[in-house]
N, C-alpha and C positions, 0 to 999 in steps of 0.2 A: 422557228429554226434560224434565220438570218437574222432574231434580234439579238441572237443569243452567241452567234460567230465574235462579231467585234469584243464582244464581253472578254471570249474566250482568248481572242487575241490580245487583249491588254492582258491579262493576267499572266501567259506566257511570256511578253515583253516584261512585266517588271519582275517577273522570276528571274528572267534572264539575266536585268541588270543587277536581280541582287547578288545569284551568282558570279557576277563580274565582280563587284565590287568586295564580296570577301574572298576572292581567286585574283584580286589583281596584280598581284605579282607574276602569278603564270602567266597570264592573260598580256604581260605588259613583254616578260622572257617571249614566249609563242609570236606575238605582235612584231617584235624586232625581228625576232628570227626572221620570219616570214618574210619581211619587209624589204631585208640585208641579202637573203638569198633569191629572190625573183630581181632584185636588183641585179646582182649577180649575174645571173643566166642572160638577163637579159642587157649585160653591158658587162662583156670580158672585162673592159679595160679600167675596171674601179679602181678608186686609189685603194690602197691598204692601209691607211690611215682610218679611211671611212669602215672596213671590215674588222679591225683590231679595234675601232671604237663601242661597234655595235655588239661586238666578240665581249668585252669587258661590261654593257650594258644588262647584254642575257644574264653573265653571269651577278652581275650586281643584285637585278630582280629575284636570279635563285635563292642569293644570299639574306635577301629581305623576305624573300618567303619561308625559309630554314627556320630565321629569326622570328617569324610571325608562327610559325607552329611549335618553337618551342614555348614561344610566350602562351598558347592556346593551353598546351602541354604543363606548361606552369601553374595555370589555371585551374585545369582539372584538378590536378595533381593534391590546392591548397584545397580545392572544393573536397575531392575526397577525404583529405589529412581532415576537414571539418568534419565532416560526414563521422568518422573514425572516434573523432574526440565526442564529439554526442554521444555515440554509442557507448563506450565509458563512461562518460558521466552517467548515462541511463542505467551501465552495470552498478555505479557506485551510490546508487540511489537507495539502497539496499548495505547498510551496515553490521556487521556480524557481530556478536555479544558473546562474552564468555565469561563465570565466573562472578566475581564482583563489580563490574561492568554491568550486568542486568539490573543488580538492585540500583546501581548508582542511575543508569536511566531513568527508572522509575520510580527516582526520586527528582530530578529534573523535571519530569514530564508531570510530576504534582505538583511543582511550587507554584505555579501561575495561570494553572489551567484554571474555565471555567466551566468545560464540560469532560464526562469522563467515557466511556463507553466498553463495556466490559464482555466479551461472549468466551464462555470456556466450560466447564465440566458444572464442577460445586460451589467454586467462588471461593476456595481455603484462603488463599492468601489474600482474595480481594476484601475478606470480614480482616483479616488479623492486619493489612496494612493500608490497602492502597484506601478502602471507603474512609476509615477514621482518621488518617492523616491528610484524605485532600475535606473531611467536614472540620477538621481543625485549623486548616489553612483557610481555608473560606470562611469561618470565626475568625480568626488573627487579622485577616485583612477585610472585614466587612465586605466582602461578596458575595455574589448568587452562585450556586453550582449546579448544571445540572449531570444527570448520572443515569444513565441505560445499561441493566444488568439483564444477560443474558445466559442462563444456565440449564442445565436439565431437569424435567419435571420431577417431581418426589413422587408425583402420585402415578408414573407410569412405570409399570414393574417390568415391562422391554427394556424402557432405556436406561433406568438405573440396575439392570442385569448386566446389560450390554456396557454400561461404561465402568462398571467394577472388574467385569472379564475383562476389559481394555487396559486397566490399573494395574488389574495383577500380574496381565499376561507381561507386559514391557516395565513397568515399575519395578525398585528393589527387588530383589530375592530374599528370601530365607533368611532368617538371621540377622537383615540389616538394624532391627531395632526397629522398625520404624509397623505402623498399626496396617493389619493386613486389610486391602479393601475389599469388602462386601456389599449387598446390596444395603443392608441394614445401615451399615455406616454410610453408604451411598445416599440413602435418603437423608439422613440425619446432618448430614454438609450441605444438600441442597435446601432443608428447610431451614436450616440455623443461617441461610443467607438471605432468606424470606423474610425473617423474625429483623435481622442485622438489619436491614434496610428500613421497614418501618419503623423500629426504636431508632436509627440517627434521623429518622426525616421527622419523630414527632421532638424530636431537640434542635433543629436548626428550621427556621420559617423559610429563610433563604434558600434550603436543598430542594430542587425537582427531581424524586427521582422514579423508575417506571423498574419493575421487574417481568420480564419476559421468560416464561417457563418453554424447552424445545424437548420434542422429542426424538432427534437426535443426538446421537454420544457425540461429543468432537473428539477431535485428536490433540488440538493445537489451545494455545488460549488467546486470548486480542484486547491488547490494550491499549484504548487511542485518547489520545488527549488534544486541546488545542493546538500541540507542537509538534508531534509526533507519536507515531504507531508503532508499538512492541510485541514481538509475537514469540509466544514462550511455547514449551514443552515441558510436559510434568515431571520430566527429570532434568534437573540443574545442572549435569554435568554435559549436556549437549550443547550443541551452538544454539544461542536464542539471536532474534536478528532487530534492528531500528532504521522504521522509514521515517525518512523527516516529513514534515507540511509540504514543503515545496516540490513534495516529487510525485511524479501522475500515480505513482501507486498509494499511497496515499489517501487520494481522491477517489478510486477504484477500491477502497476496504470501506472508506466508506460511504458507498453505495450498498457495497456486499453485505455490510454488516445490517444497515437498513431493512434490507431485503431479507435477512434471516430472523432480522424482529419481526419482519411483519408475516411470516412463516410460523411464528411463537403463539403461542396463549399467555394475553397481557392480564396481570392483576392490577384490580382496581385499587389500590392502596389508599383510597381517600375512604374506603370502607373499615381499615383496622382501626379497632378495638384500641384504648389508650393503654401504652404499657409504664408498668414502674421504672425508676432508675435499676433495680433489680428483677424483676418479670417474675413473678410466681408463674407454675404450674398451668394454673386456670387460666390465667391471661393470656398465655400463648395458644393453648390449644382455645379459647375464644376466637384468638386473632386469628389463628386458620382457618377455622371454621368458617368465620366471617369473609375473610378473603376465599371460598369456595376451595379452601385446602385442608380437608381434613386430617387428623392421622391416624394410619391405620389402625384399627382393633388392638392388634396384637402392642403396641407402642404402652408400657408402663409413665409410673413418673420418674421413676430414673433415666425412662428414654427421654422424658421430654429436658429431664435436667440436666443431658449431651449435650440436647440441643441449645439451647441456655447459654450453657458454658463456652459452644460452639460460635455463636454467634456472637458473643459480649467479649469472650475471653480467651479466644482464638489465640496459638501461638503462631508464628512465624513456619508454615514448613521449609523453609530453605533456609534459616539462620542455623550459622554455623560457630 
């Protein structure tokens, strides 16, 4: 107990001086005062020179303390104004897309990338643009590309129920022209993206690429590149949005996305079957088979010849 007094006593001492010394202006007004007035009491007869000096002292100190806590005041004031502008930039981190602005990201965000990463429903647009124009940029420029496709399984009839009810219910209406989604077609975009992926990986030596089958429907699609992350919705005329690299979210998709592959049933694509420049029939439903994807009973050669077409000869669904 008495080793522990003195201890307690310096600590109270240098609190006190450190309160001094950011209060010294008070501490200096208070001092004088004091000083000026027991003088005072205790000697009627002071000059008034000496009183109007210490009079103008007090008030000097006040003036130096005013000025010391606007400057405090200052301070906060930039720290917050900082605090403020991060906060914007973190709002701005997040760019909005409308229109012909999506494709033109998307075409950006292929010319120099060397890896692609792709999680969304069937992969429609990913067979008709984004795989063959970044395995043709990766030819043009002798690089490696790799590529992580993440879509829904064909062979689980939940989730290609559940993501053709998803298609129908907010996709076109009636009438738009455009081909009504069913499960049927549901599977037949998910496996024509199975097929797409092993026919460009048995043409470029350079392509790694992994397909990950989910059996969850998404809502959204995600596509990251070395430079930035674009996140679409299956109807063009909504806002689609672009994170750059350098911003934490970014870094947070992918993780996310990681974590939804590793949630997925990965095919071993080093098992498929060689396909032609043009794929007969047999070849493909070999190459499913092989890759542990069969297709169903009911699936003719006309279905597999959707598929085919789907895969090799995909159009654009958003070219206008």
């Amino acid at each position: 107990m008495t080793s522990s007094t003195p201890q307690g006593a310096g600590h109270r001492l240098e609190n006190a001086i450190a309160w001094a010394l950011r209060n010294v202006d008070g501490v200096v007004a208070i001092g004088v005062a004091l000083v000026v007035g027991v003088m005072d009491v205790l000697n009627q007869n002071m000059d008034d020179n000496i009183v109007s000096g210490a009079t103008l002292l007090v008030l000097a100190a006040l003036v130096y303390g005013s000025l010391t806590e606007r400057r405090r005041r200052m301070a906060d004031l930039r720290a917050a104004t900082a605090g403020t502008s991060r906060a914007i930039e973190d709002l701005a981190m997040v760019r909005a897309l409308s229109g012909a602005e999506v494709a033109l990201a998307h075409e950006r965000a292929r010319r120099a990338t060397t890896r692609w990463v792709f999680k969304g429903g069937t992969g429609t647009y990913l067979r008709a643009v984004t795989l063959p124009e970044c395995v043709l940029e990766a030819q043009r420029q002798r690089r490696s590309l790799s590529m992580k496709i993440d879509i829904i399984n064909p062979a689980d009839d939940h989730v290609c129920a559940a993501y053709a009810r998803f298609r129908s219910t907010f996709g076109p209406g009636a009438g738009s022209g455009l081909a009504e989604w069913t499960v049927e077609r549901t599977r037949k975009e998910a496996y024509a993206t199975v097929v797409a992926a092993c026919w460009h990986r048995q043409r470029l030596d350079t392509l790694e690429i992994d397909v990950h089958l989910s059996s969850v429907a998404p809502t959204l699609r995600f596509d990251l590149s070395d430079t930035c992350l674009i996140i679409t919705q299956d109807d063009p005329s909504r806002v689609s949005l672009c994170v750059e690299r350098d911003r934490p979210l970014y870094d947070y998709y992918v993780t996310e996305l990681h974590q939804s592959r590793e949630q997925a049933v990965k095919l071993d694509l080093r098992e498929a079957v060689p396909l032609a420049d043009d794929p007969t029939v047999d070849e493909v439903g070999r190459l499913l088979d092989r890759l542990g994807l069969p297709l169903p009973p009911s699936f003719t050669d006309r279905d597999v010849g959707d598929i085919i077409d789907k895969a090799l000869r995909a159009e654009n669904p958003y070219r206008r």
